[in-house]
Each structure stands twice: as C-alpha cells, then as structure tokens.
N, C-alpha and C positions, 0 to 999 in steps of 0.2 A: 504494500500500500504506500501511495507516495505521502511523503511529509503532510500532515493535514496544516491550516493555520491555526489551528487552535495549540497545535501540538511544536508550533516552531519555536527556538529558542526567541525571545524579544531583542531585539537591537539596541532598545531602550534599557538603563538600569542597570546597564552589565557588572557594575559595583555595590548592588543592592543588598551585600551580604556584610560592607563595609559602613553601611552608611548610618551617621547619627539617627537618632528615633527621629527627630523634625521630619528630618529628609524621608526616612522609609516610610510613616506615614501619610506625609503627603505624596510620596509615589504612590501608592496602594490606592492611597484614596480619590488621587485624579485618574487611574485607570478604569474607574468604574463610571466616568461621564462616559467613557466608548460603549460601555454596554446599552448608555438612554440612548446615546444616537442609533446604535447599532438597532435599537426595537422601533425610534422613530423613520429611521430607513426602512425598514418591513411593516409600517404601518397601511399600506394599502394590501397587504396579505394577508394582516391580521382584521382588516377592516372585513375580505372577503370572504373569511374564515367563516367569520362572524354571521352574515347573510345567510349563511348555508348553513350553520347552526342552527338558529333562531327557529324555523319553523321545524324544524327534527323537536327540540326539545319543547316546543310549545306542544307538537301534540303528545306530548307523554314521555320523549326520549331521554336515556341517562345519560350524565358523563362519565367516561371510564378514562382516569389518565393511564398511561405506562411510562414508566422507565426505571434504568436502572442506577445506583449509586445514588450522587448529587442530582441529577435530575429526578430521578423517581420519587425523593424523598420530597423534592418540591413540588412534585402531583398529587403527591398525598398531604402536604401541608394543605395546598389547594384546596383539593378535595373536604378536607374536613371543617376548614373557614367557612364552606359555604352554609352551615344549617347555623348559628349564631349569629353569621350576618344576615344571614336573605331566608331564613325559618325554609331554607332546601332542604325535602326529606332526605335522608343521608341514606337510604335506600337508591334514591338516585345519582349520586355523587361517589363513586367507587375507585377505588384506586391498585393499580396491579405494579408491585415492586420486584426486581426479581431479586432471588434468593428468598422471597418472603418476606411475611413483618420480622422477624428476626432481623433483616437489612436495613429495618428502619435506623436501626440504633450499633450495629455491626459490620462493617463488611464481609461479605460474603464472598468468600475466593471464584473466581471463575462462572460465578450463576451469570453474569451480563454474558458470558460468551454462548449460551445455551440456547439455539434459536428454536428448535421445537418446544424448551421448555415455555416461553416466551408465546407460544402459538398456543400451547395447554392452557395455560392460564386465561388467556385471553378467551380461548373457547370456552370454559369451565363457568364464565359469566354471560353465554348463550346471548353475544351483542343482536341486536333489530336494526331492521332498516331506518328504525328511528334516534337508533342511540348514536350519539358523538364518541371518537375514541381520538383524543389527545395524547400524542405521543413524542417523546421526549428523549433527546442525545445529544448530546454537544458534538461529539465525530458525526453523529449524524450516517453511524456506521457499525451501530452495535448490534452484534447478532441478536439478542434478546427480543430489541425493540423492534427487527424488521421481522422478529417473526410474529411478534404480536399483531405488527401490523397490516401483514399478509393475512393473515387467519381473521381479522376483522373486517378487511377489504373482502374476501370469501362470504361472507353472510349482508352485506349489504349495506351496512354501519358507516357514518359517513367518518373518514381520516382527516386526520390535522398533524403534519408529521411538521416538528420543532427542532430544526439544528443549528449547530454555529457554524458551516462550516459551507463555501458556496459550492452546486452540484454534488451535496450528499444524496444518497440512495434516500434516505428516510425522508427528505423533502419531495423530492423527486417523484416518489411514488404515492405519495398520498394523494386524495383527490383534494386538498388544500394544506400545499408548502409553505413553512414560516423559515428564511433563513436570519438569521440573528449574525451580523457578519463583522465577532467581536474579534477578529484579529489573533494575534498572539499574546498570551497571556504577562503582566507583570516578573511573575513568579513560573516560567517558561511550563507548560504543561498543566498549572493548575484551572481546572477547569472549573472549579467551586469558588475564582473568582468573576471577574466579568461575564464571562459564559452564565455563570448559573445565576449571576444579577440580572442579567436579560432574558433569562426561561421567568424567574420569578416576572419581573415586571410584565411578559408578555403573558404569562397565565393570570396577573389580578387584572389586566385590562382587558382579555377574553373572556374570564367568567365574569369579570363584574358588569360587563355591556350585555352581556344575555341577557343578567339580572335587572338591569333598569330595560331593557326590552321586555322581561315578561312582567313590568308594571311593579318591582319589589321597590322599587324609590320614586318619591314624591318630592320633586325639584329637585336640589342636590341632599334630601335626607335618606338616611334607610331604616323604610316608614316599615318591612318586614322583617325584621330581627325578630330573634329568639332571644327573652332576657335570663339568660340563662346561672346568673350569679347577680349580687350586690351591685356591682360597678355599671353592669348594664339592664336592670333596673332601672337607677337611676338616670342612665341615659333615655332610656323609654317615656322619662318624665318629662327632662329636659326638651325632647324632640315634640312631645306633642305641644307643652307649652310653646313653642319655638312657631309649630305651622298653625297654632289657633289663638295666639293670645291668650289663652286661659291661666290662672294661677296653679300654683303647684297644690294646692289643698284639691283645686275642680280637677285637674287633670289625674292626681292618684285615685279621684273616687270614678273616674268613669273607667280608666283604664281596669282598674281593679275588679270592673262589672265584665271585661271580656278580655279577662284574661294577660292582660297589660298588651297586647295587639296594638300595635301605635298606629295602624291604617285605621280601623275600627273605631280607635278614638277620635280619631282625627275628624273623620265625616260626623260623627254622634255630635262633636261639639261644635263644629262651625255649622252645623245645618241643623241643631238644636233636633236631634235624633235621640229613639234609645238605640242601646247596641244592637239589638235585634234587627232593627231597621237600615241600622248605616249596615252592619251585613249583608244584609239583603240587596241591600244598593252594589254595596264592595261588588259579589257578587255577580251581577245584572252590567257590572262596568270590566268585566273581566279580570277584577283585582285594582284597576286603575285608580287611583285616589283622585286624581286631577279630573277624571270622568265622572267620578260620583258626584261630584263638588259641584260641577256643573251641570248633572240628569236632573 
C-alpha cells in the first residue's frame, strides 16, 4: 500500500520532541484548525449525506455507526449522545466496534484487520433499506470497516463511508463519500489527532442536522432532550423559560405535568394549553414546535 497522508511523517515540527511546553502546545493545538477546515472542505458531502439520510430515518430508519479503534469509539460516543440530547430511542442509535465493547476501553490486537468479522457484525443487526450505516476510518482502508460496509450495501441500507484520506476504498464505495482531507498528522501517524477531530466534528454536525430536520429543536434550542440527571433538569427549566417568558415557579409546574418535555411545555404555555392538548397539537405538527405555535 503506498504511503497514505495520514500516515506520512509531517515536514512540520521535526523538533517537536525538543520543544519547551509553550511551543508543543501550541503546535498540537494549531494542528487541529486543519481538521475544521479539513470538514468545512467536505461540507457539500456532508450537506449531501444529509438529504439522503433525512427521509431513511424519518420513516422509521436506525443509525448504525462502525469503526474501528479511535474512530469507532467516536460512533459510539455519537451514538449514545443522541437519547439525552434529542430523547433518540437508543434502540435506534446503534453502534458496531470491532473487537467488541471490550475495545471500547482496550485495544484489541488485530480485530480492525478482520473483514468478514466486520460483515458479521454488521449482518447480526439485520440493517433495512431504511437504516443509515455510518462508517468510519481514517486510512479509509480498514478491513473491518469495508466489510461492514459491503454487507450493509448487500441488504439495501443507505452508506456514508468517513475517511481522511483522498480516493480511499471506504469513501469510494459508499453511496455517500465524506473525505476529511487532514493531511499528515503533528505527531507523524497519530490518527486520534486531527483525523479523529474531524470524524468527531463531522459526526455532531451529521447527526445533529437530522435532528433539527426531524423537528427535535425549536430555533437554536433542544426543545427534545431527555432530562436525564440534576444538571439537565434544570436546563429543561431554563429552556422553557427562555422560549415562553414564563417564570421559573410556572415553568417547573407545567413541565412537571408532562413529564419535564420542554416541547410540551412550550406550546401549553405560550398558547395557554393543558398538556394534553399542546400534545395533541405536538403531534398533528409532526413534533414541530414552530408549527404548533402557529396551527
């Protein structure tokens, strides 16, 4: 395989093992502006990702990330953000790591290079023509990940294959290519810098655009979370005082009537509803809060 760029020594830094903390940290730290440019370059890729998502998972479809290492860890970080921000049943939000969850927190000798395993797995979650399968390499050339991908492209599932690296297989073949075109790393080969700064960034702005596509945000808030501890709780209070004007005393007592639901509240008190009602509205608006507001 020839030299990937992800994988070439950097030209930059070549003294980086001598250098004061100032200096190293600000090396480190200005390498990671290549990775926002590197996702705002592929943002008409991820824009089209996006189109071809949106009606898969409105009518019912999951997402399934894959990858392996640093990236799979970050499909599955993904993946499980999604039910505490945007109340996503996490039945639909799935994550396939290879080596297993034991590689969430270990490496796992040699499971990235396992391409049938990588196909298993992926079959084992019996993807639809309506599920999204998110898929994830920095080489952009892991056996794992191309056989998940194959085996998912097999049943009808629509692909989003994510690499850093230009004319990878794993972009290539998917029927929606994301290249992430971060260069050679700082720290020559480490891929869990820049590389894996630009999988994250491209995976919170591909799932979070689904999300305010299937109506889970109301302006710039997120009016469907899950309050799932203290902290967000009180964010649930904050947010509805925020889009109704209400006080914090009216807003705990409506919220509290359905469940802290910050959509639910929202229409109940600006349209002088019970909960029952502004449901029923939610509902009838396809979830839309900005639609109920105005039915």
């Amino acid at each position: 395989m020839a030299m990937l760029n992800t994988e070439s020594p950097s030209l930059e830094h070549r003294d980086l093992d001598v250098y004061p903390v100032p200096e190293l940290v600000a090396a480190l730290v200005d390498g990671q502006f290549e990775a926002v440019q590197a996702v705002r370059d592929a943002a008409p890729a991820i824009g089209a990702a996006i189109d071809a998502a949106w009606p898969r998972i409105r009518a019912g479809g999951r997402l399934i990330y894959v990858g392996a290492g640093t990236s799979g860890r970050l499909g599955v970080l993904d993946s499980v953000e999604l039910y505490p921000t945007f109340s996503w049943p996490q039945e639909r939000a799935l994550a396939v790591l290879a080596g297993g969850r034991d590689a969430m927190f270990t490496a796992i000798e040699g499971a990235e290079d396992d391409a049938e395993q990588g196909a298993a797995d992926v079959r084992a979650l019996h993807p639809g023509h309506d599920d999204v399968v998110i898929l994830l390499a920095a080489s952009g050339a892991t056996p794992y990940v191309l056989g998940a991908l194959r085996a998912a492209r097999e049943t009808g599932a629509l692909t989003i294959g994510i690499a850093n690296n230009a004319g990878a297989p794993l972009a290539l073949e998917a029927d929606c290519g994301i290249t992430l075109a971060t260069g050679a790393e700082v720290i020559s080969g480490s891929t869990r810098l820049k590389a894996g700064t630009s999988q994250k960034i491209a995976l919170n702005t591909l799932s979070s655009a689904l999300m305010v596509k299937l109506n889970k945000v109301y302006g710039n808030l997120m009016v469907d979370m899950k309050p799932t501890n203290a902290k967000l709780l009180l964010r649930a209070v904050h947010l509805t005082m925020h889009a109704t004007g209400a006080d914090e005393a009216e807003a705990r007592r409506v919220l509290g009537q359905c469940d802290f639901h910050v959509k639910v509240a929202i229409v109940a008190l600006s349209r002088r509803l019970t909960v029952m009602q502004a449901a029923a509205l939610l509902a009838q608006a396809d979830g839309s809060v900005r639609a109920a507001l105005l039915g």
